[in-house]
C-alpha positions, -999 to 999 in steps of 0.1 A, spaced: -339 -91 184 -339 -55 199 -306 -58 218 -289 -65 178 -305 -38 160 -290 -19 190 -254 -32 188 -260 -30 147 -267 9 152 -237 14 174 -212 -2 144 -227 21 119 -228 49 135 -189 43 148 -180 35 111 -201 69 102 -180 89 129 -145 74 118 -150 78 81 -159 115 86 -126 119 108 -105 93 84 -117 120 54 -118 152 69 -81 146 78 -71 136 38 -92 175 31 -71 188 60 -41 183 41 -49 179 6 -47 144 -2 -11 147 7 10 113 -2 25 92 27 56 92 0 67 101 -30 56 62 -53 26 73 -63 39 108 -77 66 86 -97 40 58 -110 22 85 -125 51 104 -141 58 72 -153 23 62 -166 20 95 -181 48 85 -206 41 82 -241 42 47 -260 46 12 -237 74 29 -218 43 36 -195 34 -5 -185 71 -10 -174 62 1 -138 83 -20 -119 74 -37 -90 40 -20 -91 26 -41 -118 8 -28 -149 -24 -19 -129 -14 18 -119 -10 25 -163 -43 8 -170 -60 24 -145 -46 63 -160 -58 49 -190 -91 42 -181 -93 74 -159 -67 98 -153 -35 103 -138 -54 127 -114 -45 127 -76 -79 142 -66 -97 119 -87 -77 90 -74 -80 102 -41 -117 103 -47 -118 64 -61 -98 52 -31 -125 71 -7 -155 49 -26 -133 19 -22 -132 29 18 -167 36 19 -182 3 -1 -163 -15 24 -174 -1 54 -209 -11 35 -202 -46 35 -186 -49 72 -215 -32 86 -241 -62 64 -220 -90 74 -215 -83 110 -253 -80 115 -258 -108 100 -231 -131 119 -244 -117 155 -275 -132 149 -258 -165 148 -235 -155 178 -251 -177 209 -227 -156 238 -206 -122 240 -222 -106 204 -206 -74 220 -175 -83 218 -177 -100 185 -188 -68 170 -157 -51 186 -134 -76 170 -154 -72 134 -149 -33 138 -112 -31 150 -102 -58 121 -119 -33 94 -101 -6 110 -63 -20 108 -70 -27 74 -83 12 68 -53 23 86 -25 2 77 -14 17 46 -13 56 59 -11 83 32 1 61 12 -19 60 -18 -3 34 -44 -8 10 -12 -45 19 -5 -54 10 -43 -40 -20 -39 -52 -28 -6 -86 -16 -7 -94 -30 -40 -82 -63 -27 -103 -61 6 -136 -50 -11 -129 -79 -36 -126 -105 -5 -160 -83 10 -179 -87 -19 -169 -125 -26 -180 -137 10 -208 -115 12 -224 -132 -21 -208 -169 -13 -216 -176 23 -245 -146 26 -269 -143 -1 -254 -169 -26 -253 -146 -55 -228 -154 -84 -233 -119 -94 -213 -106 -64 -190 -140 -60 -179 -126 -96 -176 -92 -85 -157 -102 -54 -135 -128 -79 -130 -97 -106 -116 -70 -81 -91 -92 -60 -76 -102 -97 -75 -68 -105 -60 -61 -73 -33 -79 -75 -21 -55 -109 -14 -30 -87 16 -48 -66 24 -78 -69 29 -96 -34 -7 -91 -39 -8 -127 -64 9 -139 -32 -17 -131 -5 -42 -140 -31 -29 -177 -34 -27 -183 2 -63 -172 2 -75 -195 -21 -59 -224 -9 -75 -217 30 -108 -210 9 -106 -246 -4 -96 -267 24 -117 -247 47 -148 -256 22 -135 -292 24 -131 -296 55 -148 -277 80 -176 -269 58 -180 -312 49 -183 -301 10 -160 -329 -4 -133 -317 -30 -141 -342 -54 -178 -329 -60 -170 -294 -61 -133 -292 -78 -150 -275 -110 -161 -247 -87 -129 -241 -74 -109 -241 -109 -131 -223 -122 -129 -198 -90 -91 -198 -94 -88 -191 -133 -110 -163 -130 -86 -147 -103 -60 -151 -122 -76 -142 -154 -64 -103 -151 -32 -110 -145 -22 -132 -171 -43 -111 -199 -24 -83 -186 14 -99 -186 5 -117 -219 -3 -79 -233 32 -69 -217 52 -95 -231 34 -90 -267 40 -52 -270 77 -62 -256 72 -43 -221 78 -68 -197 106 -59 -179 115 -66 -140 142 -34 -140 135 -29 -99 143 -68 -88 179 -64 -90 182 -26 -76 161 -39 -45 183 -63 -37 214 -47 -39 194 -16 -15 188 -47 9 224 -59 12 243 -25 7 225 3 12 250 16 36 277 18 11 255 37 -16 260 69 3 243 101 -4 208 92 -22 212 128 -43 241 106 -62 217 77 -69 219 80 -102 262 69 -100 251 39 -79 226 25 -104 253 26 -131 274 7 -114 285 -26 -127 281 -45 -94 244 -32 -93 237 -37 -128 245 -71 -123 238 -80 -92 229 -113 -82 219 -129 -49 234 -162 -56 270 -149 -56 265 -137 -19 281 -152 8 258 -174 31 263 -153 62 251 -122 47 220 -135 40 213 -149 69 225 -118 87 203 -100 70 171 -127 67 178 -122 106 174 -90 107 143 -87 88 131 -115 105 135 -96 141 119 -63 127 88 -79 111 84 -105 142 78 -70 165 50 -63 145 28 -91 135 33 -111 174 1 -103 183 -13 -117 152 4 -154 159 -6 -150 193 -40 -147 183 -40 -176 157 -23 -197 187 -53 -186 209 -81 -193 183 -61 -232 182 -61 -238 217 -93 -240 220 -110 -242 184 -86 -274 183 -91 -273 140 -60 -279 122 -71 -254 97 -58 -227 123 -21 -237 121 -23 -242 89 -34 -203 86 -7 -197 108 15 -211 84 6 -195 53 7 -163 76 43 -170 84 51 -181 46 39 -147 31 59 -128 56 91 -150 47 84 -144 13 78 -105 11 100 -100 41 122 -73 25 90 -52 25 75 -67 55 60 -30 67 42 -24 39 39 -62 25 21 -76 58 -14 -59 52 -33 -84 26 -24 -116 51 -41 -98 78 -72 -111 70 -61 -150 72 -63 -139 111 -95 -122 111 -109 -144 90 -100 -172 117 -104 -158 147 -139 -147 135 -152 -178 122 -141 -198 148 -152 -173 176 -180 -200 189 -152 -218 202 -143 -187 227 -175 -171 229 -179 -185 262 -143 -177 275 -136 -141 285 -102 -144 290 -87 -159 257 -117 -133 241 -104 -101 257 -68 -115 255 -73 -112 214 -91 -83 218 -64 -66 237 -36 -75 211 -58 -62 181 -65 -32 195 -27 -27 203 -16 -28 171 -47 -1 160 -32 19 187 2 13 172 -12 24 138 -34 54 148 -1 64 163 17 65 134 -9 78 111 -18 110 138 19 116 140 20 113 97 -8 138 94 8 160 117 38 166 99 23 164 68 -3 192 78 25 212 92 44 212 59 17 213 38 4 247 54 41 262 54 40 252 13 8 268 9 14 296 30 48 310 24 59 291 -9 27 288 -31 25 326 -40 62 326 -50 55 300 -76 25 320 -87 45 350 -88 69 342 -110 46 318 -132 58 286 -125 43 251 -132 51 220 -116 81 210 -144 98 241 -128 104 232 -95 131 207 -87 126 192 -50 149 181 -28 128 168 -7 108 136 -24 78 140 -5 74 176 -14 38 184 -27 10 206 -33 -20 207 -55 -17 247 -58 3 251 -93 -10 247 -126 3 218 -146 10 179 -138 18 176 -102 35 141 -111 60 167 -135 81 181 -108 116 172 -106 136 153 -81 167 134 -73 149 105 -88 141 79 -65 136 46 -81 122 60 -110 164 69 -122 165 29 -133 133 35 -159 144 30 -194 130 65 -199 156 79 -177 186 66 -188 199 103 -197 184 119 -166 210 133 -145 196 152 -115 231 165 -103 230 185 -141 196 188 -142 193 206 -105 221 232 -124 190 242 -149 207 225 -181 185 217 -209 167 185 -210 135 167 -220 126 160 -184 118 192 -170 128 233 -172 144 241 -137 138 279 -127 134 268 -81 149 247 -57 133 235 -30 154 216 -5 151 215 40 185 209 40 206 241 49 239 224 36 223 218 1 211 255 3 240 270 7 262 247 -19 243 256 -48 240 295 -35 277 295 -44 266 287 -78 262 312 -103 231 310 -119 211 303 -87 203 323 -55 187 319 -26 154 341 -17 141 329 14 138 304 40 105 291 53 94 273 81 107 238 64 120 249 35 146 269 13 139 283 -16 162 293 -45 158 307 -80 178 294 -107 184 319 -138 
């Protein structure tokens, strides 16, 4: 027993030493967003009336969640920190528990445990609208195995049941990962657990009602109070086919207009495009999750349970189905693997080779993803200490609050000015196809005109041609030039 309270101690105190990095680096530069989503969700959730629950692909969760709470970015900051934390909680029980079970190489199962928690930790970045979703979806899946297979309380199987149908509010490839879930849930309990469909059936309806529970109170409000509205499908589809021919993104708002976006359909494509692109796609996503087949094909070989292909295949299916988004859509399905490789680890327990084979793919892809978030904090540190340094006491000066600034740049942020942060103005982003924001025109809005939207006295832009055109104009001048930024007064 002493040798597993020793490899028990060397998990939590890893977990304790990574959570205090993972949060000390979201202080370093103040909660700053991976993008610019969750800055637009909330400008959208802040609206008055149900303009707020059409969200888009997002899903209602992000407007009942600011009405429950708060369209704060430190308070939702804070939320998605718990949700890190609680999880970390239930890793740390679980994994003591299994190594007791674990006849051979409890050392490296424990590696595997801790490096499959981290990739999920890591995956989404600074993005925050993904880390809601993500988190709340993997402490929902926590909770529910910890209370089913652990201590056998509904209490948490509920819990566990109640947070991944939230989850799935918040985006909605989430319903996706969710069924594929379920349906591995159920034939694993029927066959590899010997617990016969036909005597437990009522279980498992009553299991997958209550996931889907949230989600079809919440669409039954939307279609009720008229608010159900897909307005992103067919502007995501068109970006996927013909993004090159859109041009600058500052003249967004012409492109959405357009009659042949408007009314874009899919079906009236040509067969080759698709496939050109499917192929495409299809090439990208493959050079991220190949480690992940490799390591269901491992588990197979010599686990020999059908159950692992047919992983592998609902794996492949989710991808296929949210390939458009593959790099942020891939996260949720990561845990088919995990869940495989560790339940069936008795099968390689007592083979080194395929064991360290798996464990050197994982940890390739953390490497890949601790790569990309150090090089996201970096520049994100880098421009948030020129914006707090050099452009902060500017604002100040001259009185400004967020609805003042218009930015150029979409990821431009700080936490510095008084006023919503989710007010400042910008080209637009996706948010220019909200029924809200029919009349917003940033190229008249960037010239100060009068508007509901916001009351433009600076420009903020990092790129020295923008500068310089709207210097010529004039009502606006520019002041000064930072490290990233220029900044110009409009009068």
């Amino acid at each position: 027993m002493k040798p597993s309270i020793t490899k028990e101690n060397f998990l939590n105190v890893f977990l304790v030493i990574f959570l205090c990095i993972y949060f000390y680096s979201m202080i370093l530069i103040d909660g700053y967003p991976h993008n610019n989503d969750i800055l637009f969700i909330f400008k959208i959730t802040s609206l008055d009336g149900n303009f707020k629950f059409i969200n888009g692909l997002y899903g209602p969760g992000f407007a009942y969640y600011s009405l429950i709470f708060s369209n704060s970015l430190s308070l939702f900051n804070f939320i998605v920190s718990l949700l890190i934390i609680t999880s970390s909680y239930f890793v740390s029980i679980l994994t003591r528990n299994f190594i007791l079970k674990i006849k051979n190489n409890k050392n490296i199962f424990i590696l595997l445990t801790l490096i499959s928690h981290l990739i999920i930790i890591i995956s989404p970045g600074f993005n925050p609208s993904e880390t809601m979703f993500l988190y709340t979806f993997y402490n929902g899946f926590l909770m529910f195995f910890y209370g089913f297979y652990l201590i056998k309380k509904k209490i948490f199987i509920f819990l566990g049941i109640l947070f991944l149908g939230i989850s799935v509010l918040f985006r909605q490839h989430g319903i996706v990962a969710l069924f594929f879930l379920y349906l591995f849930f159920v034939i694993f309990e029927t066959f590899i657990k010997d617990r016969p469909l036909i005597y437990n059936y009522k279980k498992y309806l009553i299991y997958g009602f209550s996931l889907i529970l949230p989600i079809t109170i919440a669409y039954s409000h939307l279609f009720f109070i008229n608010s159900f509205e897909m307005w992103q499908t067919k502007f995501r589809l068109h970006m996927i086919f013909f993004v090159n021919e859109w041009g600058d993104w500052r003249n967004l708002k012409n492109v959405l207009v357009d009659y042949n976006v408007k009314n874009f359909s899919i079906f009236d494509l040509e067969k080759d495009i698709i496939f050109k692109e499917f192929k495409n796609f299809s090439l990208h996503a493959l050079k991220i999750i190949y480690p992940f087949i490799i390591c269901f094909l491992i588990v197979y070989y010599y686990s020999r349970k059908l159950i692992v292909l047919l992983a592998l295949i609902f794996f492949l299916s989710f991808m296929i189905i949210v390939l458009p988004g593959f790099h942020k859509g891939y996260f949720p399905i990561l845990l088919l693997c995990f869940i495989v490789i560790l339940s069936f680890f008795d099968s390689l327990s007592d083979k080194k080779i395929p064991l360290y084979t798996i464990l050197f793919f994982l940890i390739g892809h953390l490497f890949y993803l601790t790569e990309k978030y150090y090089e996201n904090f970096n520049e994100k540190y880098r421009i948030n200490n020129d914006i707090n340094e050099n452009l902060v006491h500017l604002f100040k000066k001259e009185n400004l609050e967020y609805k003042n600034i218009f930015s150029d740049d979409l990821n431009f942020y700080t936490n510095k000015l008084e006023g919503n942060i989710y007010d400042i103005c910008t080209w637009g982003g996706w948010t220019l196809m909200h029924p809200y924001f029919d009349n917003y025109y940033p190229d008249q809005v960037i010239l100060g005109k009068k508007n509901k939207y916001c009351d433009i006295k600076t420009i903020i832009t990092k790129d020295e041609k923008i500068a310089y055109k709207y210097d010529r104009e004039p009502n606006i001048e520019l002041i000064t030039k930072t490290d990233y930024y220029y900044y110009l007064t409009v009068r």
